[in-house]
Backbone as numpy.savetxt, mean C-alpha at the origin, in Angstrom:
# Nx Ny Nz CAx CAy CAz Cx Cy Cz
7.22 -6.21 -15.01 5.78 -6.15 -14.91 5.37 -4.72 -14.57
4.61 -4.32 -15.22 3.77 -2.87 -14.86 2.65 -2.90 -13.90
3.01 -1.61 -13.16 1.88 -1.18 -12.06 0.22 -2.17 -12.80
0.15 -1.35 -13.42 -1.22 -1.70 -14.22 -1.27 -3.81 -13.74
-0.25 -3.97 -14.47 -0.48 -6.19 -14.02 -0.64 -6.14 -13.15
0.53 -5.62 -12.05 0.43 -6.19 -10.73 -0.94 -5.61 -9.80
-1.35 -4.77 -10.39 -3.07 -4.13 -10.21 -4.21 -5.47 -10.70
-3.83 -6.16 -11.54 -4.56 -6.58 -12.37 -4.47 -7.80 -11.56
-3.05 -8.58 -11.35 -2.90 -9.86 -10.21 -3.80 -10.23 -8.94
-3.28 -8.74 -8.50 -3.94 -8.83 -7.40 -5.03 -8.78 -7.00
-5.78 -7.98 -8.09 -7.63 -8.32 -8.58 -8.31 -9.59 -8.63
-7.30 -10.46 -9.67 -8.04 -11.78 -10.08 -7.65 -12.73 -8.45
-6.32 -12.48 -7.66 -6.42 -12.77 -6.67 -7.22 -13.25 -5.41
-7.59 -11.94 -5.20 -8.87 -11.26 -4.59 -9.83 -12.11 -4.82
-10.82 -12.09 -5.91 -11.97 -12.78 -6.52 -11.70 -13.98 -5.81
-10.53 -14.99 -6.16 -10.77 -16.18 -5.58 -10.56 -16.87 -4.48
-10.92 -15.74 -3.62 -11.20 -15.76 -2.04 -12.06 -15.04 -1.09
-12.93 -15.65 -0.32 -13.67 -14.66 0.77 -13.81 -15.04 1.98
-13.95 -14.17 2.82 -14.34 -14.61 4.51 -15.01 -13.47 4.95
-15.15 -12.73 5.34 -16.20 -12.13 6.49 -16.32 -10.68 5.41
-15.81 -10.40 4.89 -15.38 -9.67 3.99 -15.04 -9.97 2.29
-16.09 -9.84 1.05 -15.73 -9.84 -0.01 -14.73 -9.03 -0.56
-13.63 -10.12 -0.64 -12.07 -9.51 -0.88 -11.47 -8.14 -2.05
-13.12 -8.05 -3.03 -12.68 -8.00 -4.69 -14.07 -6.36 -4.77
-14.97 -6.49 -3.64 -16.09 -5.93 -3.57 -15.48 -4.55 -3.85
-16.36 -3.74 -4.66 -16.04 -1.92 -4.32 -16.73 -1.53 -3.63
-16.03 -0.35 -2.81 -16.23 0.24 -1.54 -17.00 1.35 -1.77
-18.17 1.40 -1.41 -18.87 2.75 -2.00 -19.85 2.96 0.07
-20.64 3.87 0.16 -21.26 4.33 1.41 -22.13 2.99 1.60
-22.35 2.20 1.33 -23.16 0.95 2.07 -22.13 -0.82 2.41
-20.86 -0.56 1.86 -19.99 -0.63 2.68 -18.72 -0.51 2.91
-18.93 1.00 3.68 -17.96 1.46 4.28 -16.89 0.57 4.90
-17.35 -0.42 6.13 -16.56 -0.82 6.75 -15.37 -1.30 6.13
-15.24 -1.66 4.67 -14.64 -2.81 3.88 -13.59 -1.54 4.20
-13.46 -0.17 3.92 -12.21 1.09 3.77 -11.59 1.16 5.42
-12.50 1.09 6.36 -11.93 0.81 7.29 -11.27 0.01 7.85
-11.83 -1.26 7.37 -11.26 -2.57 7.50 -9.66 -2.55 7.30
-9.48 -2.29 5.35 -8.18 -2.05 4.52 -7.26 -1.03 5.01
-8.09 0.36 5.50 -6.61 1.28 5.94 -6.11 0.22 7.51
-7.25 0.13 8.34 -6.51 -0.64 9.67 -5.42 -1.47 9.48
-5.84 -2.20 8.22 -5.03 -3.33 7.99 -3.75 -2.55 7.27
-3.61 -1.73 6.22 -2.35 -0.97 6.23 -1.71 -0.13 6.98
-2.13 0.39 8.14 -1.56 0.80 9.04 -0.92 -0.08 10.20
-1.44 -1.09 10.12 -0.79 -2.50 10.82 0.17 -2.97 10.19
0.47 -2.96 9.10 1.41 -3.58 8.06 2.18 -1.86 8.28
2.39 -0.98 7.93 3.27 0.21 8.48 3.51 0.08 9.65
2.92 -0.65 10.70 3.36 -0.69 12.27 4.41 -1.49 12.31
4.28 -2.73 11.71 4.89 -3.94 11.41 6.73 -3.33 11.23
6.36 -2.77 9.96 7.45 -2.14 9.49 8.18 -1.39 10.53
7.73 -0.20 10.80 8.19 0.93 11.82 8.71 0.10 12.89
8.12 -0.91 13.79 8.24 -1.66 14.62 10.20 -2.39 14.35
10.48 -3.16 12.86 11.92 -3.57 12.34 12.74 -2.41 12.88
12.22 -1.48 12.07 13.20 -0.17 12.05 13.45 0.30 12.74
12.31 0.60 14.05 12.48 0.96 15.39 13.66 -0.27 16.36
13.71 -1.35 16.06 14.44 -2.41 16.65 16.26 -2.14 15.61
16.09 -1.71 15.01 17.25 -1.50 13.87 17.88 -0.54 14.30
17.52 0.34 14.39 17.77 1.78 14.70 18.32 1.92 16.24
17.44 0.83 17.45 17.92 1.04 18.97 18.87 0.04 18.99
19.51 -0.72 17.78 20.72 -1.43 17.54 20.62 -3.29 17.95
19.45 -3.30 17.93 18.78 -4.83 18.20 18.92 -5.70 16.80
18.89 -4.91 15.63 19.46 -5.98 14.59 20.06 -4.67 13.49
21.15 -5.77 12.86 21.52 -4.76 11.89 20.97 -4.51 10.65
20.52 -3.66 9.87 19.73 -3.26 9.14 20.23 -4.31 8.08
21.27 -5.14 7.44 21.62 -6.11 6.20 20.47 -7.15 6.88
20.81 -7.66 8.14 19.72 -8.57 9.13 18.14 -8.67 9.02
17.43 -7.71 8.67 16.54 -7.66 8.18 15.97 -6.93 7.17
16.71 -7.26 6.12 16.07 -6.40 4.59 15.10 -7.45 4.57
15.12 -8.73 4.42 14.11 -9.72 4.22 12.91 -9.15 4.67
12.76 -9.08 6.02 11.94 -8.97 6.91 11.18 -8.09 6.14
12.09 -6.69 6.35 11.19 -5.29 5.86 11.01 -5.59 4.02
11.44 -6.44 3.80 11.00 -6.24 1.71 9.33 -6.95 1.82
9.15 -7.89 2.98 7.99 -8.34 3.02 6.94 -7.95 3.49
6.99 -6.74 4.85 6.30 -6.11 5.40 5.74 -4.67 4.39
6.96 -4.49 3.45 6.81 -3.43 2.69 5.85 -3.81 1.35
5.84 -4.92 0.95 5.05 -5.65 -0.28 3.66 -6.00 0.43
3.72 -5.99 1.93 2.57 -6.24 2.43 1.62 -4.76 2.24
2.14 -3.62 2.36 1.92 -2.19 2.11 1.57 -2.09 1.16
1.97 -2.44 0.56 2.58 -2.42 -1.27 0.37 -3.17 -1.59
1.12 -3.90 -1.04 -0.39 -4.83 -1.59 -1.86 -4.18 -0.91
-2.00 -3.33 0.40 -3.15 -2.92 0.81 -3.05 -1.79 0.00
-1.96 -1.10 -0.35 -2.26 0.51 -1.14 -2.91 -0.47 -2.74
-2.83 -0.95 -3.22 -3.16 -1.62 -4.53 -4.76 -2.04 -4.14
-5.22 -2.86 -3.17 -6.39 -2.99 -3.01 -7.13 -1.72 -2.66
-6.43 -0.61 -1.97 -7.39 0.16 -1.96 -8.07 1.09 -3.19
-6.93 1.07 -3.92 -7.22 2.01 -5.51 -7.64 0.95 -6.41
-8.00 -0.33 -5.85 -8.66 -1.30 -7.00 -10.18 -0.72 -6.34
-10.55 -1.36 -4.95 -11.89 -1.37 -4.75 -12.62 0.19 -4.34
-11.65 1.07 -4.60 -12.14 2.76 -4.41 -11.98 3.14 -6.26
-11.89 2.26 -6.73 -11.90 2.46 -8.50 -11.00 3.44 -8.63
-9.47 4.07 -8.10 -8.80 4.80 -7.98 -7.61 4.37 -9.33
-7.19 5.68 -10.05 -6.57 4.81 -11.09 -5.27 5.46 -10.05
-4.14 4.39 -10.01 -3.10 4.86 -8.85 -1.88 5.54 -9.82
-1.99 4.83 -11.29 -0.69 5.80 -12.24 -1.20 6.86 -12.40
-2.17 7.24 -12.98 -2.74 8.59 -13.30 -2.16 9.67 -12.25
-2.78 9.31 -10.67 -3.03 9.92 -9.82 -1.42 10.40 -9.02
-0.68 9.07 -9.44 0.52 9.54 -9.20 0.97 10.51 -9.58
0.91 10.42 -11.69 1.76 11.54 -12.02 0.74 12.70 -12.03
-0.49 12.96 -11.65 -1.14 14.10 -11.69 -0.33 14.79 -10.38
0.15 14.01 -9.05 0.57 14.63 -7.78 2.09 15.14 -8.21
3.01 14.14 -8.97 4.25 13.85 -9.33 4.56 15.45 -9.65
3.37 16.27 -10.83 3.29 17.44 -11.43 3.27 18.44 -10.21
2.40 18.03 -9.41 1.81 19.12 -8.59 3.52 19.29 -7.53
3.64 18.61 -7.57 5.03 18.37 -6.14 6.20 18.87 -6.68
6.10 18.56 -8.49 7.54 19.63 -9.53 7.10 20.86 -9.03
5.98 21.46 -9.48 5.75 22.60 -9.27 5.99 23.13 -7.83
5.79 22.13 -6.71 6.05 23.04 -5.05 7.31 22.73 -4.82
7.94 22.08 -5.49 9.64 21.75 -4.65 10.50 23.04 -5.59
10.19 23.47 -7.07 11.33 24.51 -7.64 12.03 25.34 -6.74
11.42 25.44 -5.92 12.21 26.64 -5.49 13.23 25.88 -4.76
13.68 24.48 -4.55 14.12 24.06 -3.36 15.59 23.63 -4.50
15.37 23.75 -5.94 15.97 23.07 -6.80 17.55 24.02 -7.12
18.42 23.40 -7.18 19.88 24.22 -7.11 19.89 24.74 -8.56
């Protein structure tokens, strides 16, 4: 499945659900909160994560022990970065390889 579907899934998703917040709405200056809302909520889902790894790392589980864990916390990421370049009308392939270019060009010198 391509970026683009799973962009597209998670759109028609969206639509057929709401609560305090229209799930599918674009985010433009009248409402803001919806961008604040979404990064909080991906930075909670990166806490989530960091939080495994931090427990992994001070030797509380072994990293085979929770790939589960982190493949789900990471798809949870996975899924707020996708809502945000749906409802900020962000095209996320474009923008990738426009950076992808920019980052060839600053790493050459680092290249053997």
């Amino acid at each position: 499945m391509t970026l683009k579907e799973l962009m597209k899934l998670q759109e028609e998703f969206d639509k057929k659900h709401t609560s305090k917040f229209n799930w599918n709405e674009k985010i433009n200056d009248n409402n803001i909160e919806m961008l604040e809302f979404l990064m909080i909520s991906l930075f909670g889902e990166i806490g989530e994560t960091a939080n495994l790894i931090k427990k992994s790392v001070r030797g509380d589980f072994k990293l085979e022990n929770i790939k589960e864990e982190l493949s789900e916390e990471i798809a949870d990421i996975f899924i707020y970065l996708m809502k945000l370049c749906i409802q900020l009308d962000i095209n996320l392939e474009e923008s990738y390889l426009i950076k992808l270019e920019k980052n060839i060009e600053r790493f050459k010198k680092y290249e053997h």
